[in-house]
N, CA, C, O and CB atoms as a CASP TS submission, in Angstrom:
PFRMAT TS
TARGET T0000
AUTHOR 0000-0000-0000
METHOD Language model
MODEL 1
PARENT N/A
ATOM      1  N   UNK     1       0.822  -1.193   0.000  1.00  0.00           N
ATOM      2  CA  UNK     1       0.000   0.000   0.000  1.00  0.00           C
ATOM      3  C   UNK     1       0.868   1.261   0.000  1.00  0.00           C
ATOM      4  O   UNK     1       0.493   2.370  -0.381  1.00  0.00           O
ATOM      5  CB  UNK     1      -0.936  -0.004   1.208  1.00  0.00           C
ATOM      6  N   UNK     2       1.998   0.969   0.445  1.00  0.00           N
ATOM      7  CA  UNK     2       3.091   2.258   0.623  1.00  0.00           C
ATOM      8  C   UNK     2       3.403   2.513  -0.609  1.00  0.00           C
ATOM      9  O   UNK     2       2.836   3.515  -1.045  1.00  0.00           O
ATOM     10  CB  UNK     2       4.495   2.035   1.463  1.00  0.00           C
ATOM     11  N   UNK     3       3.839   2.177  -1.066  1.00  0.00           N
ATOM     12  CA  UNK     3       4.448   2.205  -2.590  1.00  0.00           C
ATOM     13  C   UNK     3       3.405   2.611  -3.611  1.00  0.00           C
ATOM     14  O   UNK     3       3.654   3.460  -4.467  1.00  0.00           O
ATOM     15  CB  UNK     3       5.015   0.712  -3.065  1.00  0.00           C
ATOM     16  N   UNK     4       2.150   1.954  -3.508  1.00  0.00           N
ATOM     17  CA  UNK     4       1.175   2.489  -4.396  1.00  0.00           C
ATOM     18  C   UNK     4       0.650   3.865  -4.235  1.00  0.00           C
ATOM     19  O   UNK     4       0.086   4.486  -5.137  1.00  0.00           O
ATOM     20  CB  UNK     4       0.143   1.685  -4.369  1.00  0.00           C
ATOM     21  N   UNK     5       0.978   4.535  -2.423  1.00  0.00           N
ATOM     22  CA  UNK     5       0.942   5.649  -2.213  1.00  0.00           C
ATOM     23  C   UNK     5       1.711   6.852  -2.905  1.00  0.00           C
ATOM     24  O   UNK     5       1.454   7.867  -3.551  1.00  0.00           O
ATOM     25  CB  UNK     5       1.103   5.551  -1.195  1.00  0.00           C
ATOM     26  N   UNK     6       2.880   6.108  -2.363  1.00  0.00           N
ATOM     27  CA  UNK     6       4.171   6.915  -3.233  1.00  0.00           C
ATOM     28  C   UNK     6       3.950   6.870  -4.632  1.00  0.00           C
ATOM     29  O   UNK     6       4.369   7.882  -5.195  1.00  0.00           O
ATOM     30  CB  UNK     6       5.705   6.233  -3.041  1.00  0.00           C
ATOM     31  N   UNK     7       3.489   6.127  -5.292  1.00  0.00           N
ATOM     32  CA  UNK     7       3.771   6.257  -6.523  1.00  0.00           C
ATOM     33  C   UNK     7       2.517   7.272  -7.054  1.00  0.00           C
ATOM     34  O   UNK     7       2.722   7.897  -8.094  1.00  0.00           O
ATOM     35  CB  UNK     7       3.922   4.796  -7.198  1.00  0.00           C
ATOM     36  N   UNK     8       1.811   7.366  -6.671  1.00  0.00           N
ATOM     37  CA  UNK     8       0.130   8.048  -6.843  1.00  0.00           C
ATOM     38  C   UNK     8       0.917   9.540  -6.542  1.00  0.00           C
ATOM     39  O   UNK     8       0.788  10.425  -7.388  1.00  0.00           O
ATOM     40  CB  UNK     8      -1.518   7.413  -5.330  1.00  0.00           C
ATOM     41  N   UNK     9       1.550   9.736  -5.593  1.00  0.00           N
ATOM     42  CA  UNK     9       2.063  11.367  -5.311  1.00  0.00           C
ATOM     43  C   UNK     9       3.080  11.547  -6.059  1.00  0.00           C
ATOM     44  O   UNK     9       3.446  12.717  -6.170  1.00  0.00           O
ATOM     45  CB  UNK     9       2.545  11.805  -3.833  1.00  0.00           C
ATOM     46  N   UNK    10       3.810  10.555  -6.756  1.00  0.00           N
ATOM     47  CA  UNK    10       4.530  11.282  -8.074  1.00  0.00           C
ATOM     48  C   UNK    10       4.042  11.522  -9.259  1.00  0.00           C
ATOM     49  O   UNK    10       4.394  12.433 -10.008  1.00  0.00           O
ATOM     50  CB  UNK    10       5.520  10.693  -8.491  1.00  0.00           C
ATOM     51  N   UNK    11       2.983  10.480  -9.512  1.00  0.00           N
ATOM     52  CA  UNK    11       2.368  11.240 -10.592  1.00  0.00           C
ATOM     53  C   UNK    11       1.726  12.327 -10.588  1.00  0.00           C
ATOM     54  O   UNK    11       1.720  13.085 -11.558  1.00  0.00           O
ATOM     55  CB  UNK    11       1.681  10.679 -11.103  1.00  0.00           C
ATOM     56  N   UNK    12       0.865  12.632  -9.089  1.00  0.00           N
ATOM     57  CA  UNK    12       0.336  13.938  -9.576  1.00  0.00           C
ATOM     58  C   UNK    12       1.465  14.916  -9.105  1.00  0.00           C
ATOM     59  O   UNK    12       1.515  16.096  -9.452  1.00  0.00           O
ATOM     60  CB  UNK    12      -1.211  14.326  -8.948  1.00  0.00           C
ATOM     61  N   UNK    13       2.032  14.530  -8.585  1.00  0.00           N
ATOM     62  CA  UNK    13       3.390  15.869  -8.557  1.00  0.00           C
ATOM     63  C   UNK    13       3.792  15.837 -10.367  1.00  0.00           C
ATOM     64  O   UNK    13       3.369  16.822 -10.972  1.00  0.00           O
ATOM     65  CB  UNK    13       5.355  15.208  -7.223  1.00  0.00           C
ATOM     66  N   UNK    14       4.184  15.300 -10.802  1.00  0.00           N
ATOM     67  CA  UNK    14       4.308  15.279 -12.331  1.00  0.00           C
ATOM     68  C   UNK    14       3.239  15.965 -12.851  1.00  0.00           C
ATOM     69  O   UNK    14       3.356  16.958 -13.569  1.00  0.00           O
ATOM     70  CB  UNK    14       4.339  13.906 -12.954  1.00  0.00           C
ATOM     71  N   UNK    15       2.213  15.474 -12.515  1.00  0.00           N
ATOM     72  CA  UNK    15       0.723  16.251 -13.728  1.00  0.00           C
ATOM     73  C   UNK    15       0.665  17.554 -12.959  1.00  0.00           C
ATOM     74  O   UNK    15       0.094  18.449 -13.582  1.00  0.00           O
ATOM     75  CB  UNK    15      -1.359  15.281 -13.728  1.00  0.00           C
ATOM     76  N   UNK    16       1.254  17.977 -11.392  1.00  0.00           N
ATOM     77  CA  UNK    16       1.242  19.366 -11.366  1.00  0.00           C
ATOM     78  C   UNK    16       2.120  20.040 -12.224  1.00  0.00           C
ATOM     79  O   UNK    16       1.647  20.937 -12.921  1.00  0.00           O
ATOM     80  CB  UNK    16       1.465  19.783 -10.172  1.00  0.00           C
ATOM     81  N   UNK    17       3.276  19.783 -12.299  1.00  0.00           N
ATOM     82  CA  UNK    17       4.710  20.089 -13.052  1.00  0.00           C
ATOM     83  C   UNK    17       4.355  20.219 -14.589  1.00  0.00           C
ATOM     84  O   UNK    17       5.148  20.833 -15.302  1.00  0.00           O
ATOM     85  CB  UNK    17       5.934  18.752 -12.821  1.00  0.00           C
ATOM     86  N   UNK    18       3.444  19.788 -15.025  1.00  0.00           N
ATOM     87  CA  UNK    18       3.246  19.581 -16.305  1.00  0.00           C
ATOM     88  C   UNK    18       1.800  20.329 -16.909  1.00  0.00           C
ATOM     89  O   UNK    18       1.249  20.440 -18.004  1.00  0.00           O
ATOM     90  CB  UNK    18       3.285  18.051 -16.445  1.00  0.00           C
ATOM     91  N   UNK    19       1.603  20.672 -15.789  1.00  0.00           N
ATOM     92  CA  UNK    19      -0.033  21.043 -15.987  1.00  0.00           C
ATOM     93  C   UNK    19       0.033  22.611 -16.908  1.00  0.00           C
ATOM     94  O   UNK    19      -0.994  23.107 -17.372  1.00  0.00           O
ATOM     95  CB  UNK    19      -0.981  21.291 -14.094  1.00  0.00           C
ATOM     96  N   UNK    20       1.138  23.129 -17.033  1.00  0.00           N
ATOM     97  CA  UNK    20       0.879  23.953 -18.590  1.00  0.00           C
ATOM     98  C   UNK    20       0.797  23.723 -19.576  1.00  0.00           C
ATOM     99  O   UNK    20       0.241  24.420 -20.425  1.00  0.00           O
ATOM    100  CB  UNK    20       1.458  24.621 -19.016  1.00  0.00           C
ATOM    101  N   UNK    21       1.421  22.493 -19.773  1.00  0.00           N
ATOM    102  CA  UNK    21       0.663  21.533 -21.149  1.00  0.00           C
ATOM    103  C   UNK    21       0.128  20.548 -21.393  1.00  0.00           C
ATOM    104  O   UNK    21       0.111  19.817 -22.383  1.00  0.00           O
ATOM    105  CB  UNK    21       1.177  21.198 -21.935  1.00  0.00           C
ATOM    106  N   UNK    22      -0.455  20.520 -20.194  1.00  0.00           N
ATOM    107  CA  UNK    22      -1.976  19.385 -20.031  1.00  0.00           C
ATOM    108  C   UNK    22      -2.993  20.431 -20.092  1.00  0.00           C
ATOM    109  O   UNK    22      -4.072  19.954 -20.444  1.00  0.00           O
ATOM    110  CB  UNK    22      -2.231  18.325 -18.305  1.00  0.00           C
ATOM    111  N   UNK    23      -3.023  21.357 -19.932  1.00  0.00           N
ATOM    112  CA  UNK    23      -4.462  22.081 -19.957  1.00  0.00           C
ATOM    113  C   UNK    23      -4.478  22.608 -21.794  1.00  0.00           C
ATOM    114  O   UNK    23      -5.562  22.880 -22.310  1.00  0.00           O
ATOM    115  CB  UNK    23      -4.504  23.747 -18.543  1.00  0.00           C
ATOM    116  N   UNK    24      -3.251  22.687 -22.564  1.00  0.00           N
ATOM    117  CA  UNK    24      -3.697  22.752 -23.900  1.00  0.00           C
ATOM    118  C   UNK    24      -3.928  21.708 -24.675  1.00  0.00           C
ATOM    119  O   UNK    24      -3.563  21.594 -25.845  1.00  0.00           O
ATOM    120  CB  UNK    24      -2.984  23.376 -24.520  1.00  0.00           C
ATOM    121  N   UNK    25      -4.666  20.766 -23.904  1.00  0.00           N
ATOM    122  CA  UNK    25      -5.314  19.512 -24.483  1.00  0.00           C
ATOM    123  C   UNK    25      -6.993  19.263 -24.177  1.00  0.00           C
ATOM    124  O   UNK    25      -7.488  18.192 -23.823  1.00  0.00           O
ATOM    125  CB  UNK    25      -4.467  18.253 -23.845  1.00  0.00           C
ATOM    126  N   UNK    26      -7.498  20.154 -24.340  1.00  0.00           N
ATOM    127  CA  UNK    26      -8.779  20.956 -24.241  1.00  0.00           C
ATOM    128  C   UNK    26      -9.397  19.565 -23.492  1.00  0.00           C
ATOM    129  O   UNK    26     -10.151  18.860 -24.163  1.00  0.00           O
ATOM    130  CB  UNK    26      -9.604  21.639 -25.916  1.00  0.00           C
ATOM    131  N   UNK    27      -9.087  19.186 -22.150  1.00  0.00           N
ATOM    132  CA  UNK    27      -9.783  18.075 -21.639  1.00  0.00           C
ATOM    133  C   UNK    27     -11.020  19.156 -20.689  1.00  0.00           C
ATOM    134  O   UNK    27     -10.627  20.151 -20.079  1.00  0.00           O
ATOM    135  CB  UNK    27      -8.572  16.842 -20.622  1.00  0.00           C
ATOM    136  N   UNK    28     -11.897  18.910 -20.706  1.00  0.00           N
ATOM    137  CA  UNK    28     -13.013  19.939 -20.195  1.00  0.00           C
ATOM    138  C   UNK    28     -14.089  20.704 -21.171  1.00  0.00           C
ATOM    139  O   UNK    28     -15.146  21.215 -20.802  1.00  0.00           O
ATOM    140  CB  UNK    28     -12.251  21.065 -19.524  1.00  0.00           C
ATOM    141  N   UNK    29     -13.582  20.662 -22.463  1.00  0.00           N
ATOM    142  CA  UNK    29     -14.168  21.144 -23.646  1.00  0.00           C
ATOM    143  C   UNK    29     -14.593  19.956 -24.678  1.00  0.00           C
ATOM    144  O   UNK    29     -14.946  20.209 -25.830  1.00  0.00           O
ATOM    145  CB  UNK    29     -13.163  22.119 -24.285  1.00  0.00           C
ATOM    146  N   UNK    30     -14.538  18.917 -24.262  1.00  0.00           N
ATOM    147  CA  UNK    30     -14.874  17.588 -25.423  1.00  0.00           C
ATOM    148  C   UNK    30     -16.472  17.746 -26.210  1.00  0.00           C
ATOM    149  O   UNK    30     -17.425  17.439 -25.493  1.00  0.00           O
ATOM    150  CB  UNK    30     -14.917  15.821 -24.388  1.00  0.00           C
ATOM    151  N   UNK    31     -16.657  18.019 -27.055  1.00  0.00           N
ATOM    152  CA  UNK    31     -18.337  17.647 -27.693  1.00  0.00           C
ATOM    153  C   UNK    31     -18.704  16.741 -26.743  1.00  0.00           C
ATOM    154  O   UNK    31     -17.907  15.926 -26.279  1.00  0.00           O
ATOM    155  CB  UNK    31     -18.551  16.859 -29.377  1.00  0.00           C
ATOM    156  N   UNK    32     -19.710  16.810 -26.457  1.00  0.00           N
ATOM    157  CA  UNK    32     -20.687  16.067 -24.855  1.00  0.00           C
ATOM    158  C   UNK    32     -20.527  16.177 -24.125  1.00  0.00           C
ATOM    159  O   UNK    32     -21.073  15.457 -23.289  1.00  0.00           O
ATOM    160  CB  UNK    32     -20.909  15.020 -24.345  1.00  0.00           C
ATOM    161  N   UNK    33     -19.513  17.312 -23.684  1.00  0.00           N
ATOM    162  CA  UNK    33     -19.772  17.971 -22.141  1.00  0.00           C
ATOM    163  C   UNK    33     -20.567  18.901 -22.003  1.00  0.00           C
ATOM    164  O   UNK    33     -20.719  19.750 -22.881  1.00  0.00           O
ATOM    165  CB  UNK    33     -18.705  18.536 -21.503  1.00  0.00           C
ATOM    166  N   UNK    34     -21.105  18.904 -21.066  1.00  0.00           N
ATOM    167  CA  UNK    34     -22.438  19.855 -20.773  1.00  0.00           C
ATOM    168  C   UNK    34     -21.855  21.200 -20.440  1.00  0.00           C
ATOM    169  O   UNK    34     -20.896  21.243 -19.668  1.00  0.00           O
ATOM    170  CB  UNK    34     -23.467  19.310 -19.419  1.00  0.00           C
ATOM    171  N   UNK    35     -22.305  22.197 -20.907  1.00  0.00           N
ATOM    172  CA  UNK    35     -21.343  23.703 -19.887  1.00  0.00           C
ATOM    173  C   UNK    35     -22.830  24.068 -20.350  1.00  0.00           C
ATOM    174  O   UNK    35     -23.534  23.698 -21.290  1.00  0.00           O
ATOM    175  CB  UNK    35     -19.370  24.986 -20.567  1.00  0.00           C
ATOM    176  N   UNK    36     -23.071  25.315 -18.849  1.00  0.00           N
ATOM    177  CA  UNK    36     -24.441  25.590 -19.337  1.00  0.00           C
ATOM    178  C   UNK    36     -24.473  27.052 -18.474  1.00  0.00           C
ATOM    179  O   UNK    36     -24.377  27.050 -17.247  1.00  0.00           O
ATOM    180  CB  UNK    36     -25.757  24.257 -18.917  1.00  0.00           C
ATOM    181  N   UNK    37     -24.592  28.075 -19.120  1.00  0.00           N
ATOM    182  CA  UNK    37     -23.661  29.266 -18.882  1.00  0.00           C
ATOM    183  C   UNK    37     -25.169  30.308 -18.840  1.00  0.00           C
ATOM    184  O   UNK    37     -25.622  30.630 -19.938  1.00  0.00           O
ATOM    185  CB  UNK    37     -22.203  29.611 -20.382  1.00  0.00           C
ATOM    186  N   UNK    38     -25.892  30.799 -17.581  1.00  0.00           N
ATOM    187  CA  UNK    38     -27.009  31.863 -17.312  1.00  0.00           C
ATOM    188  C   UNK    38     -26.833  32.865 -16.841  1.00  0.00           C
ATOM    189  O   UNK    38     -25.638  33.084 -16.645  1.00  0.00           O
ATOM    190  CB  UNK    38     -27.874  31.592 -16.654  1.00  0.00           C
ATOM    191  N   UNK    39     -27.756  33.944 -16.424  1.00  0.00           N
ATOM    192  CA  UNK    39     -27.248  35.375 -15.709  1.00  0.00           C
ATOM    193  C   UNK    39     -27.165  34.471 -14.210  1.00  0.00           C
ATOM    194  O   UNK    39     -27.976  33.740 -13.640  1.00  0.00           O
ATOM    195  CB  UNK    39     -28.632  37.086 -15.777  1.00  0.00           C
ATOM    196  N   UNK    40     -25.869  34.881 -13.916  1.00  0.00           N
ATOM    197  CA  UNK    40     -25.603  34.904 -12.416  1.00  0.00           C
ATOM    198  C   UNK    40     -25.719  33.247 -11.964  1.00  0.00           C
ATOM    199  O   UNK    40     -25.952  32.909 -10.804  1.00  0.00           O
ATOM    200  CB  UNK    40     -26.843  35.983 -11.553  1.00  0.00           C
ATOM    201  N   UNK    41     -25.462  32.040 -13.372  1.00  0.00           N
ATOM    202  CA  UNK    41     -25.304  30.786 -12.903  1.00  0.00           C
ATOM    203  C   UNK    41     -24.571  30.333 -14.181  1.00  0.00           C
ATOM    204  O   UNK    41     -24.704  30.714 -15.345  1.00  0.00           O
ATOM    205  CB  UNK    41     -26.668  30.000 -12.441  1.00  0.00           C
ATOM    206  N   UNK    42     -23.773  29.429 -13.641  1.00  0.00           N
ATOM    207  CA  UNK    42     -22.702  27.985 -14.611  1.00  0.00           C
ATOM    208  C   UNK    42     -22.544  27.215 -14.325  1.00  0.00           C
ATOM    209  O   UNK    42     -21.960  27.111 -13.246  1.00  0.00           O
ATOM    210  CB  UNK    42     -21.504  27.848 -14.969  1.00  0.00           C
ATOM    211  N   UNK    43     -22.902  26.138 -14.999  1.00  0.00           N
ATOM    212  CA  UNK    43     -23.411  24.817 -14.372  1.00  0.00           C
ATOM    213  C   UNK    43     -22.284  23.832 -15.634  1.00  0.00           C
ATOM    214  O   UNK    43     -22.760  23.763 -16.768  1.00  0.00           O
ATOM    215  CB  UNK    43     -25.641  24.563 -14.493  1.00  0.00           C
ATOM    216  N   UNK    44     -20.818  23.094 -15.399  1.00  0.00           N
ATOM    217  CA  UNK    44     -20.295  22.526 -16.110  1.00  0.00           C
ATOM    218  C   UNK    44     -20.048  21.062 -15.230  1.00  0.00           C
ATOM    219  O   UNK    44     -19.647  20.660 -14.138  1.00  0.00           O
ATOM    220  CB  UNK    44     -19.235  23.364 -16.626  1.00  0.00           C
ATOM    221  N   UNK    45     -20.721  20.467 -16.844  1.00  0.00           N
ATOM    222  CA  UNK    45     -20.341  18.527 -16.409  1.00  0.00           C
ATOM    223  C   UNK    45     -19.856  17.912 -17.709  1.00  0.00           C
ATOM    224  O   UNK    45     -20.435  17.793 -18.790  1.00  0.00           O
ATOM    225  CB  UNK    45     -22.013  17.347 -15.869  1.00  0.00           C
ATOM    226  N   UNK    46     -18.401  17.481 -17.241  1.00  0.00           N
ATOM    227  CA  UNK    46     -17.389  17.503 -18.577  1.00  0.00           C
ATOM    228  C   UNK    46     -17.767  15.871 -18.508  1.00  0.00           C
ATOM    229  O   UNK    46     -16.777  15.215 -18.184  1.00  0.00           O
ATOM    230  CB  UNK    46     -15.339  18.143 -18.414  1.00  0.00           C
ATOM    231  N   UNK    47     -18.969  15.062 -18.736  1.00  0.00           N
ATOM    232  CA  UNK    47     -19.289  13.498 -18.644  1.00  0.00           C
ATOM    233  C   UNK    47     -18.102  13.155 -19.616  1.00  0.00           C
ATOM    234  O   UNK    47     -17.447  12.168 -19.281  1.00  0.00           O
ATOM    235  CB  UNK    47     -21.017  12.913 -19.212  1.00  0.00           C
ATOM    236  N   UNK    48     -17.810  13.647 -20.483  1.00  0.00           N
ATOM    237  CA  UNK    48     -16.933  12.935 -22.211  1.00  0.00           C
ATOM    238  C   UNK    48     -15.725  13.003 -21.704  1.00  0.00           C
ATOM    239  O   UNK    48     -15.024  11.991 -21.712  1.00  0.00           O
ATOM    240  CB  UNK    48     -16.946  13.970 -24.001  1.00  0.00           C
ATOM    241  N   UNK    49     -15.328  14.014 -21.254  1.00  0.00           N
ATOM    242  CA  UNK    49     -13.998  13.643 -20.313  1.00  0.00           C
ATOM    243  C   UNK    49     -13.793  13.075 -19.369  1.00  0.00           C
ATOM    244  O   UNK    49     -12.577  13.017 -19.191  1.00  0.00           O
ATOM    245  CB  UNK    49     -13.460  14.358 -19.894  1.00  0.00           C
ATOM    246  N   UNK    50     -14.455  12.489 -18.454  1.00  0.00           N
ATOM    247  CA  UNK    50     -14.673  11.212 -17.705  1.00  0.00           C
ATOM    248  C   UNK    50     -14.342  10.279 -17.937  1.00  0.00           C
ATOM    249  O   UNK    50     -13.547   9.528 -17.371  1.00  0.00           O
ATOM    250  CB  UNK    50     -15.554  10.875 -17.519  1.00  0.00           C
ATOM    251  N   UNK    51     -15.072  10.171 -19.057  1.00  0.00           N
ATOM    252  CA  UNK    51     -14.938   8.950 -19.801  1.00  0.00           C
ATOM    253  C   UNK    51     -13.534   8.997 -20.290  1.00  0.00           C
ATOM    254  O   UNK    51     -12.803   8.056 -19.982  1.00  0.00           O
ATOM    255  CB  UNK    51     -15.988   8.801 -20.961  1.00  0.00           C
ATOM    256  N   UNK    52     -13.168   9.755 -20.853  1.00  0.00           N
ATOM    257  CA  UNK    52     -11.756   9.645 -22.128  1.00  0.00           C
ATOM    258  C   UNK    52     -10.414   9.087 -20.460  1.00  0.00           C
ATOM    259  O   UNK    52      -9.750   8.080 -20.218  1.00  0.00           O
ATOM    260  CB  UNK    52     -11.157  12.252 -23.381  1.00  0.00           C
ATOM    261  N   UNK    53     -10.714  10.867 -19.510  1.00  0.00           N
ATOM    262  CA  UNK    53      -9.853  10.077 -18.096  1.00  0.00           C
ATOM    263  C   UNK    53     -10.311   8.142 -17.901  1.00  0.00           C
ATOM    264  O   UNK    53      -9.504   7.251 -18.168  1.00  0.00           O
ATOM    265  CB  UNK    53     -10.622  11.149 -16.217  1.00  0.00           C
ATOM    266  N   UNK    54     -11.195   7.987 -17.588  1.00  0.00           N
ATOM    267  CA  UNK    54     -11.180   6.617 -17.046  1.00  0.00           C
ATOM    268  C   UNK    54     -10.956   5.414 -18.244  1.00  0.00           C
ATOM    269  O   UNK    54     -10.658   4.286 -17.851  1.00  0.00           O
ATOM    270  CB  UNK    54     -12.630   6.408 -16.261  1.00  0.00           C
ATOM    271  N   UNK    55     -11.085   5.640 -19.532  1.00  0.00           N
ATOM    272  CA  UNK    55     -10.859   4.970 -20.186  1.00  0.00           C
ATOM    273  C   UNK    55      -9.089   4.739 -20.017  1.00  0.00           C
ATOM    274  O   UNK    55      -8.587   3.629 -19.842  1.00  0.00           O
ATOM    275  CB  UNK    55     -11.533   5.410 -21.309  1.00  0.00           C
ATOM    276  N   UNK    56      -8.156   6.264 -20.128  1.00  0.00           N
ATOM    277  CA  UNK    56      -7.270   6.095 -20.088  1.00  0.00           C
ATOM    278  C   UNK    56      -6.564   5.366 -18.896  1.00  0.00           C
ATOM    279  O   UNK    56      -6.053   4.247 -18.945  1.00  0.00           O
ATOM    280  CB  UNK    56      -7.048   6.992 -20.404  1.00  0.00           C
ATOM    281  N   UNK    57      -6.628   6.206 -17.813  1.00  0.00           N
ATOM    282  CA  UNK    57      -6.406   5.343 -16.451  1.00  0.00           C
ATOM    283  C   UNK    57      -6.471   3.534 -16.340  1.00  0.00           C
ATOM    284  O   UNK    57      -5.609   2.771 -15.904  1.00  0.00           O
ATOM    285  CB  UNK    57      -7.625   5.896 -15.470  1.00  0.00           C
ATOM    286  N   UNK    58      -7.743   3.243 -16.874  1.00  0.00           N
ATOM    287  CA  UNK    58      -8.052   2.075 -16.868  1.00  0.00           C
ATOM    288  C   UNK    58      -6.979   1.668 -17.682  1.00  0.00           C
ATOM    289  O   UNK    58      -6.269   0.920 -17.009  1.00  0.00           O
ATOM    290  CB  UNK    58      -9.363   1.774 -17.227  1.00  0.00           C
ATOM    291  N   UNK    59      -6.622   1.783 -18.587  1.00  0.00           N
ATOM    292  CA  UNK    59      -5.489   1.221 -19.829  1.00  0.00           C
ATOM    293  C   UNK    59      -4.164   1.152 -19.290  1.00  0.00           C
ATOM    294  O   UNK    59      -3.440   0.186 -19.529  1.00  0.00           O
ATOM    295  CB  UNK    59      -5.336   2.254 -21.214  1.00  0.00           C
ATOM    296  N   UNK    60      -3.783   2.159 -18.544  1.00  0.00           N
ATOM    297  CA  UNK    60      -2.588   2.406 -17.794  1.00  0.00           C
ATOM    298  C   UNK    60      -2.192   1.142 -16.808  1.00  0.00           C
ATOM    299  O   UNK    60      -1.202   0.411 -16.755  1.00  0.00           O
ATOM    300  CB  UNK    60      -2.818   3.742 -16.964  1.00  0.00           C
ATOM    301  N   UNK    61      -3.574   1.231 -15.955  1.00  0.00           N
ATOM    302  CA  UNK    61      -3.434   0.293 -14.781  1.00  0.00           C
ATOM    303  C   UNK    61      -3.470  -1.461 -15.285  1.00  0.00           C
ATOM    304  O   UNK    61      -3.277  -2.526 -14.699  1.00  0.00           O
ATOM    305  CB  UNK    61      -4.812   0.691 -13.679  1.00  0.00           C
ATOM    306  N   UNK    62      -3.779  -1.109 -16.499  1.00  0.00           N
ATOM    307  CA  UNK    62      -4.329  -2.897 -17.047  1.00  0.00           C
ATOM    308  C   UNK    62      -2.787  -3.204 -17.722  1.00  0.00           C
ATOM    309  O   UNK    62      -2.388  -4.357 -17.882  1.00  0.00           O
ATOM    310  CB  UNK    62      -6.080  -3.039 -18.700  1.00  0.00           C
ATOM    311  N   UNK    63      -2.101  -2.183 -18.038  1.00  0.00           N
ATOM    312  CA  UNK    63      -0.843  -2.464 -18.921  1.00  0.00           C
ATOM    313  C   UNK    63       0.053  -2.832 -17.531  1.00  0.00           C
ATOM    314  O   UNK    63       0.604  -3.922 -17.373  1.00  0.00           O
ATOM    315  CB  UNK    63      -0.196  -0.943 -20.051  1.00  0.00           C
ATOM    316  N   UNK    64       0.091  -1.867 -16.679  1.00  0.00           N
ATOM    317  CA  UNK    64       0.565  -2.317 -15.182  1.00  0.00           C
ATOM    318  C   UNK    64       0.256  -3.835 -14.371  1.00  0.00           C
ATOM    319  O   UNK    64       1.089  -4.293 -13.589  1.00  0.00           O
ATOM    320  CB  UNK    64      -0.111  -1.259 -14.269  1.00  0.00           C
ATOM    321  N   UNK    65      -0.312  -4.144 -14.501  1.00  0.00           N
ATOM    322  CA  UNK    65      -0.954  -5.260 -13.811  1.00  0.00           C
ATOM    323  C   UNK    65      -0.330  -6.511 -14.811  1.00  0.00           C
ATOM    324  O   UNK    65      -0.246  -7.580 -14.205  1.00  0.00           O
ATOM    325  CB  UNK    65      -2.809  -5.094 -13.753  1.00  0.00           C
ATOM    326  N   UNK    66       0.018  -6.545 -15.913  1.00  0.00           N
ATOM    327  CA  UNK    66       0.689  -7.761 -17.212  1.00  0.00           C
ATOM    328  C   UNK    66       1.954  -7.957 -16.463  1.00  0.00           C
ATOM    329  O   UNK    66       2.820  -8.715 -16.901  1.00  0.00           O
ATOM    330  CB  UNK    66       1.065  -7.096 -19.175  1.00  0.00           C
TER
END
């Protein structure tokens, strides 16, 4: 469990470190995310990027696990 800890806080120490060019990969803007923009309300649910994250994750962890 230690190690899987440690290793979980380097990656997102990495995806902090990196996060100026992870955000020009328009993850939050996919066709089928909901953004829903009124006077004095914004209501955003990025479902398509969910998906694309957990698809990927899932792939990661399944290549890990071989």
């Amino acid at each position: 469990m230690q190690k899987r800890l440690i290793l979980l806080g380097l990656i997102l120490l990495a995806a902090g470190l990196a996060w100026p060019w992870l955000r020009r990969l328009a993850l939050g803007r996919l066709p089928g995310d909901i953004h829903i923009v009124r006077e004095g309300f914004s209501f955003n649910f990025p479902i398509v990027t969910c998906l694309v994250i957990s698809v990927v994750v899932s792939l990661i962890l399944w290549l890990f696990r071989r």
